[in-house]
N, C-alpha and C positions, 0 to 999 in steps of 0.2 A: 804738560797736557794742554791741549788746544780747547775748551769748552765751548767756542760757540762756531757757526758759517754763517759766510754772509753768502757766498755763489754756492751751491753744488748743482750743476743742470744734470747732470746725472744719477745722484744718490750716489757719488765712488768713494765719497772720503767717509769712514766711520767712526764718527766722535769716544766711542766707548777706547776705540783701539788706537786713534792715531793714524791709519791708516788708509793711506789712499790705494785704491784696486780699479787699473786701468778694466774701463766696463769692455762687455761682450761688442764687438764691432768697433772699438774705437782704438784700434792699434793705430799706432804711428808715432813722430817724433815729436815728445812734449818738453815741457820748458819747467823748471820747477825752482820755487826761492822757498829759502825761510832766511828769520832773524829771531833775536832774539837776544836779552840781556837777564842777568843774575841780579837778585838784587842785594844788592852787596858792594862797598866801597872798599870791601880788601883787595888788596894785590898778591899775585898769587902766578906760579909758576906756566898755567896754562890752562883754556879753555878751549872746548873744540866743538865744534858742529858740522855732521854731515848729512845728505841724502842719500838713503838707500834705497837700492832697486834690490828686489829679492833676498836683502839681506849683507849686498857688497855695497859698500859705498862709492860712489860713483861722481861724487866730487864732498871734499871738507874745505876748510878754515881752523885753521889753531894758530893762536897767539899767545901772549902771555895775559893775563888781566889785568888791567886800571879801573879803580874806580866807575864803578856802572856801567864796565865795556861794553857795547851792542855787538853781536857776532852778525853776520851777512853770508852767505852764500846761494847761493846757481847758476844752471847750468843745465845743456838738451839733453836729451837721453831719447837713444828708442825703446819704444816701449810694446810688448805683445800685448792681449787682453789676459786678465787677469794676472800680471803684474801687480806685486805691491808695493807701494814708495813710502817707507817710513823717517822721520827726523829723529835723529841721534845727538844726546847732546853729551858730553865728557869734560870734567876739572882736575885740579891737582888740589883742590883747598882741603882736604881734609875731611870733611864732615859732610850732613847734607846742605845742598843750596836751593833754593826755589826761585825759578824764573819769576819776574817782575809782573805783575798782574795785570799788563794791560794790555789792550791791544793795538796799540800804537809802537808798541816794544817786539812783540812776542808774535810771528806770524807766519803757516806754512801757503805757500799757494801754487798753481801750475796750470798748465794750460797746455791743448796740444795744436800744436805749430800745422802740422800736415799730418 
């Protein structure tokens, strides 16, 4: 869960849900990153992170994990208005994991290109 913004010029992203919602009038091709690490020094068969559009991800990252892996990924996408762009995150450890608490770690953001 992302708890705080530091940009939103539009009110699109919504903290409760995670949620970013391309606003009314501002279709076009945007550009979208996250990261993110577990925190956790086990090693473990694999973690993954992607970005959804509508629910299809539209670009991941999976690898296996080391020690306080940092996951990366983005990538453009076109986007209608009201489009919703959610971060997905997936492991193999077993149990629950909780992303790393900070925000130097942990981070969704995007922008639209044109």
């Amino acid at each position: 869960d992302y708890d705080a913004e530091h940009w939103d010029t539009d009110s699109a992203f919504d903290i409760g849900t995670d949620i970013f919602t391309v606003p009314s009038g501002k279709a076009g091709k945007y550009f979208f990153m996250a990261g993110g690490a577990f925190n956790t020094d086990a090693d473990f068969e694999y973690v993954s992170i992607d970005i959804r559009k509508e629910g299809t991800a539209f670009v991941k990252n999976r690898k296996r994990h080391f020690n306080y892996d940092h996951l990366l990924v983005g990538a453009a996408v076109d986007c209608a208005a009201g489009d919703e762009i959610k971060v997905t995150v997936e492991h193999t450890y077993g149990s629950n994991l909780s992303w790393r608490n900070d925000t130097e770690a942990n981070f969704f953001c995007g922008w639209r290109l044109s």
